[in-house]
C-alpha positions as a Markdown table, in Angstrom:
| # | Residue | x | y | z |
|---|---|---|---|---|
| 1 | Unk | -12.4 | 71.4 | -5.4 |
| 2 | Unk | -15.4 | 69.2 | -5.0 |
| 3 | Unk | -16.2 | 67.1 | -7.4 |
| 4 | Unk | -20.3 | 67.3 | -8.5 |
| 5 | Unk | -21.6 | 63.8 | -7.8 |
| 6 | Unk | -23.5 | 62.1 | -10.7 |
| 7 | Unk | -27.2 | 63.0 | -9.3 |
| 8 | Unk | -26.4 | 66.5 | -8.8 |
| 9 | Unk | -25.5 | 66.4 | -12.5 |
| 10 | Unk | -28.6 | 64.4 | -13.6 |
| 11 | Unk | -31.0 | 66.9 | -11.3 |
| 12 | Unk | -29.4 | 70.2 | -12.6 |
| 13 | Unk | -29.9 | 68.9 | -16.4 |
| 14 | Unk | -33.4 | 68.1 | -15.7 |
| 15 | Unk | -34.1 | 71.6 | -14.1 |
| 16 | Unk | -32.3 | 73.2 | -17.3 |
| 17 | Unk | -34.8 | 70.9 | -19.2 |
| 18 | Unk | -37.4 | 72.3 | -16.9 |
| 19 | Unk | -36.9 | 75.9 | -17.7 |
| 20 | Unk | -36.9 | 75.6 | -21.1 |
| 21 | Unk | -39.6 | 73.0 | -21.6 |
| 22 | Unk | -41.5 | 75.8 | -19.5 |
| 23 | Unk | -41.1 | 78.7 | -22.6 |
| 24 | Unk | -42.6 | 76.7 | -25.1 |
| 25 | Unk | -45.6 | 75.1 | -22.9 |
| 26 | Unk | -46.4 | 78.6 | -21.6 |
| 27 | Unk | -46.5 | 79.8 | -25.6 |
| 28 | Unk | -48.5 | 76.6 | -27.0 |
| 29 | Unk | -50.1 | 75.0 | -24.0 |
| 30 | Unk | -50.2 | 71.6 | -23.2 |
| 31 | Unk | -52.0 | 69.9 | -26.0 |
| 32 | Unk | -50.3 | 72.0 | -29.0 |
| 33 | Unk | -46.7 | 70.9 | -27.6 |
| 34 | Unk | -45.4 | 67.6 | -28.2 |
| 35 | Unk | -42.1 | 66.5 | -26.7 |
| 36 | Unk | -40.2 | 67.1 | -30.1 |
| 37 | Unk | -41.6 | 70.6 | -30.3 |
| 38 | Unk | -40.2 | 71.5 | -26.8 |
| 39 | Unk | -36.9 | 70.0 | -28.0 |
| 40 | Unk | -36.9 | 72.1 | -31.3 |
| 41 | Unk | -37.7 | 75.5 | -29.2 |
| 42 | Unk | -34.5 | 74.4 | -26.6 |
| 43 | Unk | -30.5 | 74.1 | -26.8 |
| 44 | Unk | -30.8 | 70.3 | -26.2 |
| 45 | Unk | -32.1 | 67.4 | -29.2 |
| 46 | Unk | -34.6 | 65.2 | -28.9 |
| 47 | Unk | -32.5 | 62.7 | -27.7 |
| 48 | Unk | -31.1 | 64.7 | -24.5 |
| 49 | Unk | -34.7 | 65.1 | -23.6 |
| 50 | Unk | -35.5 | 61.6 | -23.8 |
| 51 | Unk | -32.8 | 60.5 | -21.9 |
| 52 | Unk | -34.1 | 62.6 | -19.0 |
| 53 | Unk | -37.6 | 61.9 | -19.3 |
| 54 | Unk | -40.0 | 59.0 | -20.7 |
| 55 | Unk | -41.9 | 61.0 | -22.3 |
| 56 | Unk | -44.2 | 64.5 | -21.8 |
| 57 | Unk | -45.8 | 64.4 | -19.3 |
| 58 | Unk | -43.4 | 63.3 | -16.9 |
| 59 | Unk | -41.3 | 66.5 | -18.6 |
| 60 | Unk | -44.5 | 68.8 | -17.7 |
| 61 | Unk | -45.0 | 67.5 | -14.3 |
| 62 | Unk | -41.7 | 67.9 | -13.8 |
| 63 | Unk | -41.5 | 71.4 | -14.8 |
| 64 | Unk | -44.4 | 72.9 | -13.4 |
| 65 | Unk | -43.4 | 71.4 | -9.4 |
| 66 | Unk | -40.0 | 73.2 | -10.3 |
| 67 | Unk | -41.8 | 76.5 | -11.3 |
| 68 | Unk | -44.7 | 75.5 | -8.6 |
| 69 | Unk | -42.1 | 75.5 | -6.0 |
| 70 | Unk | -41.2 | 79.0 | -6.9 |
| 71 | Unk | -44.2 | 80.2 | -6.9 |
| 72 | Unk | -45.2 | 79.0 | -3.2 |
| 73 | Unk | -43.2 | 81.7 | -1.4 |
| 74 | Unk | -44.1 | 84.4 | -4.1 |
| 75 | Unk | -46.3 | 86.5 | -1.0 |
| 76 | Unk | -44.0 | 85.7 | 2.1 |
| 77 | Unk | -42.1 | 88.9 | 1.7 |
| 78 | Unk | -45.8 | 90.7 | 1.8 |
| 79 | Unk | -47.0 | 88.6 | 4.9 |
| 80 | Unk | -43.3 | 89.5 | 6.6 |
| 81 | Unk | -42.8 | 93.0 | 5.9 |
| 82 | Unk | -47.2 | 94.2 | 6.3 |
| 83 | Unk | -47.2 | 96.5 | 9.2 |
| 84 | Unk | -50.6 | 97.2 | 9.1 |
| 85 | Unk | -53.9 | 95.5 | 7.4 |
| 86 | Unk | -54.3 | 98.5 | 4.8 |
| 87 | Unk | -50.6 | 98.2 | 4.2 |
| 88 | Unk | -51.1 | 94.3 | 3.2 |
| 89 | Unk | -53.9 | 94.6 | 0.8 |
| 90 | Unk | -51.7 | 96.8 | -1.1 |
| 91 | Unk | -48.8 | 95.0 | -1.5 |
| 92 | Unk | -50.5 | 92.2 | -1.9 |
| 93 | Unk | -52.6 | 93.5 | -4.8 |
| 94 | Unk | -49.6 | 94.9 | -6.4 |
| 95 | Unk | -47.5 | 91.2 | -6.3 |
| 96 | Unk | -50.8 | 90.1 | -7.9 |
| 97 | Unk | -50.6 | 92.1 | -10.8 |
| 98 | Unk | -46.9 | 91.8 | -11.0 |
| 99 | Unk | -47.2 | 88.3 | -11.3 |
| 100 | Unk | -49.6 | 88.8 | -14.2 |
| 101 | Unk | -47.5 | 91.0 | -15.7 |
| 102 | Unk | -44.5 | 89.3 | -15.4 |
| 103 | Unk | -45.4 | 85.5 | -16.1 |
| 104 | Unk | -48.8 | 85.5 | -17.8 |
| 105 | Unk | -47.7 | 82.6 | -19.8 |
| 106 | Unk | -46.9 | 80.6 | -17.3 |
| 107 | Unk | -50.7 | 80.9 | -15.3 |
| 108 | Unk | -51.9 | 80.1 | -18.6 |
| 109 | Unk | -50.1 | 77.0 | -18.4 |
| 110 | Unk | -50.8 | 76.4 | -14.3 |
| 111 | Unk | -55.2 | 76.8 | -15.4 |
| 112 | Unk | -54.2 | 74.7 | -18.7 |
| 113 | Unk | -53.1 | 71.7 | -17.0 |
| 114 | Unk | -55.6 | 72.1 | -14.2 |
| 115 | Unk | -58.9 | 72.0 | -16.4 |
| 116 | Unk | -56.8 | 68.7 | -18.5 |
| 117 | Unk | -56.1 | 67.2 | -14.9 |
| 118 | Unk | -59.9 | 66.6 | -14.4 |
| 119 | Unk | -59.6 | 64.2 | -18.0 |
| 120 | Unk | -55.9 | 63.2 | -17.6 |
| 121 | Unk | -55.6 | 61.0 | -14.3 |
| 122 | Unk | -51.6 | 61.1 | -14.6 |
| 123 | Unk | -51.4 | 64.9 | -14.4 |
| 124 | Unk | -54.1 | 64.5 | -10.8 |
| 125 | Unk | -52.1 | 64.0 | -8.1 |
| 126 | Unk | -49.1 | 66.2 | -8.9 |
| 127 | Unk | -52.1 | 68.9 | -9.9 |
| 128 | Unk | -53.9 | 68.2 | -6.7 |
| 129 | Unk | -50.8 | 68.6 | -4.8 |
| 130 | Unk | -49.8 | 71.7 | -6.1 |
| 131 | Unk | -53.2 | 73.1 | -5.5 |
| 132 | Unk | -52.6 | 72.7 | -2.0 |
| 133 | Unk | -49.5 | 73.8 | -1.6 |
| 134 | Unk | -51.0 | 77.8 | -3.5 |
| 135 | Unk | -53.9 | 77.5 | -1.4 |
| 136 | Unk | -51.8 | 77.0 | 1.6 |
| 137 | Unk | -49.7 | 80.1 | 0.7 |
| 138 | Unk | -52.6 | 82.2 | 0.2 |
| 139 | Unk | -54.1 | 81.0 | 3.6 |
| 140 | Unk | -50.4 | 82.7 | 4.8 |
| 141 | Unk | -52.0 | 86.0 | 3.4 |
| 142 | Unk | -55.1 | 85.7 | 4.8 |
| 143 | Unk | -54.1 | 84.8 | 8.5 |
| 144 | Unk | -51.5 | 87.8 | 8.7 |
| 145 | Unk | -54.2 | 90.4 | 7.2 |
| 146 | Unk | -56.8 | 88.7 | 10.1 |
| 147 | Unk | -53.8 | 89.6 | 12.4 |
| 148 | Unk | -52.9 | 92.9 | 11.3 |
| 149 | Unk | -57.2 | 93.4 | 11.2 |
| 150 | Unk | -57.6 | 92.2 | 14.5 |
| 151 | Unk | -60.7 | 90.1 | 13.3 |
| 152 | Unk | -60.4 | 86.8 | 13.2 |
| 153 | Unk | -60.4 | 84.7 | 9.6 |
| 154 | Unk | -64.6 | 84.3 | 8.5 |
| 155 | Unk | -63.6 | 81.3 | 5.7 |
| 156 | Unk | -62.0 | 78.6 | 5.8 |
| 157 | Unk | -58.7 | 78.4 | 3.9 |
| 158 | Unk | -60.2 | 76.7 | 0.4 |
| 159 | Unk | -63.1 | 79.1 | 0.1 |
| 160 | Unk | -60.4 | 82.1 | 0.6 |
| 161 | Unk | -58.3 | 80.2 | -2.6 |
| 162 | Unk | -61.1 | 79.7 | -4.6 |
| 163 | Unk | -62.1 | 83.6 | -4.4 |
| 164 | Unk | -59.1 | 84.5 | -4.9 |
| 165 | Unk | -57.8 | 82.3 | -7.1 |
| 166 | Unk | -61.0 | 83.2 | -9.2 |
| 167 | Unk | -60.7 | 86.7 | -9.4 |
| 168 | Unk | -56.8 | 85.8 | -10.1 |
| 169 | Unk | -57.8 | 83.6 | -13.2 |
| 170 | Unk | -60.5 | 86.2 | -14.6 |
| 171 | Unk | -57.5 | 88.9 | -14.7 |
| 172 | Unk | -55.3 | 87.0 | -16.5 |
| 173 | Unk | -58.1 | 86.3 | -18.8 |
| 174 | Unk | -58.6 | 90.1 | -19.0 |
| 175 | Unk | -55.1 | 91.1 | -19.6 |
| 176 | Unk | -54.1 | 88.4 | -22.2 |
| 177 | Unk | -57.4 | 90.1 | -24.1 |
| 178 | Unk | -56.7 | 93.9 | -23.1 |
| 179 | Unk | -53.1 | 94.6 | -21.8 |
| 180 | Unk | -51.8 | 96.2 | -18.5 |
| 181 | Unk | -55.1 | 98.8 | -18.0 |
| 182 | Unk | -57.4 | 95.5 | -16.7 |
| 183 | Unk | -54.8 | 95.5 | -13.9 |
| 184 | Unk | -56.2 | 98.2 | -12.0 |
| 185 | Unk | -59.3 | 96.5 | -11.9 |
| 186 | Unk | -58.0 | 93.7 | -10.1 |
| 187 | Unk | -56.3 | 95.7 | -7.1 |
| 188 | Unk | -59.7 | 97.3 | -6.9 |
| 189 | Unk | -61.0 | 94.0 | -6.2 |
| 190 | Unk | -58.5 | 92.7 | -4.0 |
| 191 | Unk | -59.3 | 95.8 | -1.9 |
| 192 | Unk | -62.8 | 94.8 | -1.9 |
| 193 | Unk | -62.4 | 90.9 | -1.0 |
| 194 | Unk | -60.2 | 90.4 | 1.8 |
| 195 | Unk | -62.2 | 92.3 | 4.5 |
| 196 | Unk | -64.3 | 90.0 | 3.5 |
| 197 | Unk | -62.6 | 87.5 | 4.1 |
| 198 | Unk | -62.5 | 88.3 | 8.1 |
| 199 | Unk | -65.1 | 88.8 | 10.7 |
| 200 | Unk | -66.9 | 92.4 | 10.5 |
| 201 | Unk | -65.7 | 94.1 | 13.2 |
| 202 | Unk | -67.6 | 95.0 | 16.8 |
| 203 | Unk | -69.7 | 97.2 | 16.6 |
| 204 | Unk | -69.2 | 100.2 | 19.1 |
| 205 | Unk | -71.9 | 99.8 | 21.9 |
| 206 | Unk | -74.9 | 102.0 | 22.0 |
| 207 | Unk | -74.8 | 105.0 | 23.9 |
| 208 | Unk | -76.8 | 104.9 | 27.5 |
């Protein structure tokens, strides 16, 4: 049997700390949680969490890259498995709802720590990062859909995030307010947005 070497040990605890720092930051938000109250809500002390982190916000950082990195390959399945562009706005629209569904909390937390990144200069560059690593992924989206569309992408990758990102955060806003029936609203927007998102198509030439 191999024995676990001492880092593998120190970066599994942390991820445990991770996971469960991430429940009680997705319930209270960044502010509301101090370090002792992310202890309290977890199987480890106060002291555990110390010993693996100065102090909280190199525990948040921390465990939003480890959910972050997650959440960066959430639409590759949709992007590899698409056969057609009617096909992708579908699944996509459903993964975004079943996101929402699924991990509200935790996109509370991920627009939380945005808006205190542009006051907090220690949360930036891990923020900024991040940023780019979702926008990236939904650039993924929007490349296969141009493919599948035969059109070629009409944005650039950062105005495709921040339309979709935005209609992203204003459903979570609707369904922490009014529950799974705002959902459908948001597919019906998805629908509407990406072909926007590509070049119109030719238009068939006049007849002689």
């Amino acid at each position: 049997m191999t024995a676990t070497r001492p880092v593998d040990k120190f970066d599994r605890r942390r991820d445990e700390l991770a996971e469960s720092a991430l429940l009680t930051l997705g319930e209270m938000g960044y502010a509301r949680a101090s370090l002792r109250e992310i202890a309290g809500n977890s199987p480890f002390s106060h002291g555990v969490v110390h010993y693996y982190f100065q102090d909280k916000l190199e525990l948040v950082i921390y465990s939003v890259r480890h959910y972050k990195a997650r959440c960066v390959t959430r639409y590759d399945a949709v992007v590899r498995d698409s056969a057609s562009a009617g096909a992708l706005v579908e699944a996509f629209a459903a993964k975004l709802a079943q996101t929402i569904r699924e991990e509200a909390p935790m996109h509370r937390l991920w627009y939380d720590l945005r808006t205190q990144s542009m006051f907090e200069e220690a949360l930036r560059t891990a923020i900024t990062e991040i940023d780019a690593a979702l926008e990236a992924m939904i650039w993924r989206v929007i490349e296969r859909y141009a493919t599948l569309s035969g059109r070629p992408p009409a944005v650039t990758p950062a105005v495709a995030y921040g339309m979709l990102d935005g209609l992203f955060q204003q459903a979570l806003l609707a369904y922490t307010a009014g529950g799974e029936p705002v959902l459908d609203g948001l597919t019906t927007q998805v629908r509407a947005v990406l072909p926007l998102l590509v070049a119109p198509a030719a238009a068939a030439p006049a007849p002689l």
